[in-house]
N, C-alpha and C positions, 0 to 999 in steps of 0.2 A: 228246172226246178230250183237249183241252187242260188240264179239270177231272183225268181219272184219269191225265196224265201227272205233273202237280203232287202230287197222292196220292202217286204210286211215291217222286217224290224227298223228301215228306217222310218217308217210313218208311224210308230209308236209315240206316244207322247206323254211327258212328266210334267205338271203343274208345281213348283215351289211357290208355297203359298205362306205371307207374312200375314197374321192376324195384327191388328195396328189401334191401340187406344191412346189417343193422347201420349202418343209416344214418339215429338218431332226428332226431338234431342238424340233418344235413341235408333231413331232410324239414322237420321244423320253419324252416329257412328261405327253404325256396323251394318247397313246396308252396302254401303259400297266392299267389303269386302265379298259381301252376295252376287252382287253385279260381277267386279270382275273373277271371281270364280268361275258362274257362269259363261263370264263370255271363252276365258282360257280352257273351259271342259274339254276335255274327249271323250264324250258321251256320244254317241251316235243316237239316241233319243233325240228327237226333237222336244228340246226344255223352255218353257216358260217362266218367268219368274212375276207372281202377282203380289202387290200389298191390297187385303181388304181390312177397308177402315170400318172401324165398327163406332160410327157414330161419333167421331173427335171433336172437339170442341178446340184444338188449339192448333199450331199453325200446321200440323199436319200433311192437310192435303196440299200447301203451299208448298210444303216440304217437296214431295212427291212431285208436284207440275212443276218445277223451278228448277233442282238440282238433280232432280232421276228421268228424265222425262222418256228412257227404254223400260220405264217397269211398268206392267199394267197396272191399271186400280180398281176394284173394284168398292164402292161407296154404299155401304149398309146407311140405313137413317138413325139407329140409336146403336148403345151398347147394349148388344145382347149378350155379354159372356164369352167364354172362352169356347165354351161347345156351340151353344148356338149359333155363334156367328162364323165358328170353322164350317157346319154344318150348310148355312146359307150362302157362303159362298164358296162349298163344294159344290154345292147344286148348278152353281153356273158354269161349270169346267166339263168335258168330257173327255178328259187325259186318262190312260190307262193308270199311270199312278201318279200320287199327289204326297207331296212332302210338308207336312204341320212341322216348320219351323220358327221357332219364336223369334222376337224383333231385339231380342238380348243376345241374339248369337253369332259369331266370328267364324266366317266359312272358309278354309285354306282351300290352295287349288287343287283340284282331286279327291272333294269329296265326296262329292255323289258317285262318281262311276262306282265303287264297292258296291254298294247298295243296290242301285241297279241291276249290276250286272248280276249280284246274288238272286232275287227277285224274277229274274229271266231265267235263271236255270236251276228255280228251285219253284214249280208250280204249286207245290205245299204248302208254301211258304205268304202269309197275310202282307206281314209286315215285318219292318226291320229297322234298327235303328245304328248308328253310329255308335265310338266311342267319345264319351262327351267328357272332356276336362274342363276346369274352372278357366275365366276371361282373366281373372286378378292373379290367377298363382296359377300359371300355364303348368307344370311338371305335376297339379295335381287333379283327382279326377271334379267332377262338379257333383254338386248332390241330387240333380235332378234327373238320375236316369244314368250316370257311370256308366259302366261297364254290362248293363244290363239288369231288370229289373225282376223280380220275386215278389210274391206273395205265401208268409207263413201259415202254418194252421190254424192261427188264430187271426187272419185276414190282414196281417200287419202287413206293408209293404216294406220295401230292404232291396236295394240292388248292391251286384256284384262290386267293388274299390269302395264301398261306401257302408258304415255300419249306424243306426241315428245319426247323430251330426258329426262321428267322427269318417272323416276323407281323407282313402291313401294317396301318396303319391305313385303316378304311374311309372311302374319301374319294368313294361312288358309283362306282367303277372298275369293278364288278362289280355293277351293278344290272340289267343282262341277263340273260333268263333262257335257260338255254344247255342242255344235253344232258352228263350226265358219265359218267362210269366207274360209278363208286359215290355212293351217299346213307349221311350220317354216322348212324349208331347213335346219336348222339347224341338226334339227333330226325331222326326218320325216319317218313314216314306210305306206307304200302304198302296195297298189296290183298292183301285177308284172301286172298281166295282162293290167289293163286299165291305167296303165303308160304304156303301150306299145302300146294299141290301141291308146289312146289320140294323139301319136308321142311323150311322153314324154316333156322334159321341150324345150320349144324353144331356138334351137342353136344361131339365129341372136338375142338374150338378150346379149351372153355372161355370163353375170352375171349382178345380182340383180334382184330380182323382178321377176324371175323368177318361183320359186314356186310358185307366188301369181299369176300366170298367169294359168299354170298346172291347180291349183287348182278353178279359176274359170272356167276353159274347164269342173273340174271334174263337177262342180254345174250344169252346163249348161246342161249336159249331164246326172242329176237326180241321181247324188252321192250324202250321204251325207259326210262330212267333222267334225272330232271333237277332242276336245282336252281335252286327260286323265290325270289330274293329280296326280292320283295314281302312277304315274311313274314319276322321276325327272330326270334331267340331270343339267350339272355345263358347262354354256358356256363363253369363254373368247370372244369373237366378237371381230370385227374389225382387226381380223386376217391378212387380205389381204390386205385391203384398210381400214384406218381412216375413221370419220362421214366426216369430212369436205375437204376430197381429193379432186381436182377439178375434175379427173377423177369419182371417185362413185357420186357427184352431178351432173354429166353428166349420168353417165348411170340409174340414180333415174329416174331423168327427164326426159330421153327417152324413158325408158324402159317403166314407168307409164302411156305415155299417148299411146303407143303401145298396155298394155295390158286392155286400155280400149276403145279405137278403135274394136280391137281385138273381147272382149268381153262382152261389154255392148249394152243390146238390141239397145237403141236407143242414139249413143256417140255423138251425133254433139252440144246439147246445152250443156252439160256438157264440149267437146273440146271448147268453145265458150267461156265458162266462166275463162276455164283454162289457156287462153292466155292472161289473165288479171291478174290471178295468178301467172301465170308463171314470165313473169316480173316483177310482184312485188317482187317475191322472188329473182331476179335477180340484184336490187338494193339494198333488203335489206343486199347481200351481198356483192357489191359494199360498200355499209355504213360501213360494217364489216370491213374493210379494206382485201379484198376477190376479188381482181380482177380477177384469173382463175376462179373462181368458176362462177363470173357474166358472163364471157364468155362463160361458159361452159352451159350455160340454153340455150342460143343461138343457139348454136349448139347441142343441145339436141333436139330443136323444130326442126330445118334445117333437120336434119338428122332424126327427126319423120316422115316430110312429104314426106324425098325420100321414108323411107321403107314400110311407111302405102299403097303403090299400091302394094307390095307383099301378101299382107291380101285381101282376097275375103271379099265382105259384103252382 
């Protein structure tokens, strides 16, 4: 019995999966710390490492055939987003779990086995994330997912080293490993499975906020969610879109009050209070001398109330 339980856990299998838009440059330098991670693992998983391109237009997938030619790829036809295109090419993997790792990120040796091995001996458990500190100022945490993420009572999101835009340095303060709201899309290793039962991330986000959405379906649904920081990663953020794009303050503000619509038992005094907030943040960036940006709350709300009749309640 001991022989064919050892058997089972080595045929298990983990997908690390790069989602890839017009991102040569970037793959070119922080791929290859992905590769040899993997290759140095002592995972006993059998690991995979995939880039799916979502539609690039630049040299890309030359990147990919030329200087990686051990990583698979798999080839979307256009850009579908951050969800959609994680979603379309989860469909094509049948790994028991799958790690959404972004194409900004710096993978030391030993960093998956935490994760994993949490994941194996915690059946409770959806999903999990690393401790993720900044690419540019290693000794501090990054802002996309730190030390693990939360959502307030008023749907505001906020992880653990990280408060708005101000990030501590990690001084061990957060080397416990705790239960949160959400795991960062950053790097995020989940079960295949109920990333596939849930529908995965939702396509109409696009992008942002998206994982924080997943991951409240996972809560909803009596997962739990937790973040290991026995494992590290090095993330450069703001990859794709700056803090203050006026496009990312649009889909913040959309997407936000979508996934609390969505997924708050009872959202209507909380939308209630938000429409007070919302415009406030909408002059305070007005004041900033931020004219898209105050536009773009506008039309984040506008475009909350077409979509919120596609959400059952």
């Amino acid at each position: 019995m001991a022989m064919e339980s050892q058997q089972m856990e080595v045929e298990k299998t983990c997908s690390v999966i790069i989602l890839n838009w017009n991102g040569a440059e970037m793959l070119r330098r922080y791929l290859p710390s992905v590769v040899e991670s993997l290759q140095n693992s002592d995972v006993i998983i059998q690991t995979e490492l995939i880039v799916a391109d979502n539609g690039s237009t630049d040299t890309s997938l030359d990147v990919l055939a030329k200087e990686f030619p051990t990583v698979k790829m798999i080839v979307l036809d256009k850009n579908y987003g951050f969800a959609e295109g994680y979603n379309r090419a989860i469909e094509q993997v049948d790994s028991e779990f799958v790690v959404l790792l972004n194409s900004d990120v710096e993978t030391p040796k030993g960093w998956l086995e935490p994760l994993l091995d949490y994941l194996e001996t915690h059946p409770d458990v959806a999903a999990v994330q690393p401790k993720i500190r900044s690419w540019k100022n290693k000794s501090f945490f990054e802002h996309a997912g730190a030390a693990g993420g939360f959502v307030n009572a008023l749907g505001y999101p906020y992880c653990r080293g990280r408060v708005l835009w101000h990030v501590e340095e990690d001084k061990g303060q957060y080397d416990s490993v705790i239960d949160v709201d959400w795991t960062s899309g950053a790097c995020m290793c989940v079960r295949t499975k109920v990333y596939k039962e849930l529908g995965g991330l939702d396509a109409s986000f696009f992008a942002h906020m998206e994982e924080i959405d997943l991951c409240w379906r996972m809560r909803n649904a009596g997962w739990r969610l937790v973040c290991v920081p026995q494992s590290t990663v090095f993330h450069l953020g703001g990859g794709s879109l700056h803090y203050d794009n006026p496009r990312k303050n649009y889909l913040n503000h959309r997407n936000n009050l979508l996934m609390i619509y969505k997924n708050k038992k009872h959202p209507f005094g909380v939308l209630f209070i938000r429409f007070f907030l919302d415009y406030a943040a909408a002059f305070f960036y007005l004041l900033q001398g931020r004219p898209k940006s105050f536009k773009a709350v506008f039309e984040a709300r506008r475009d909350f109330h077409k979509m919120r009749v596609n959400y059952c309640r």
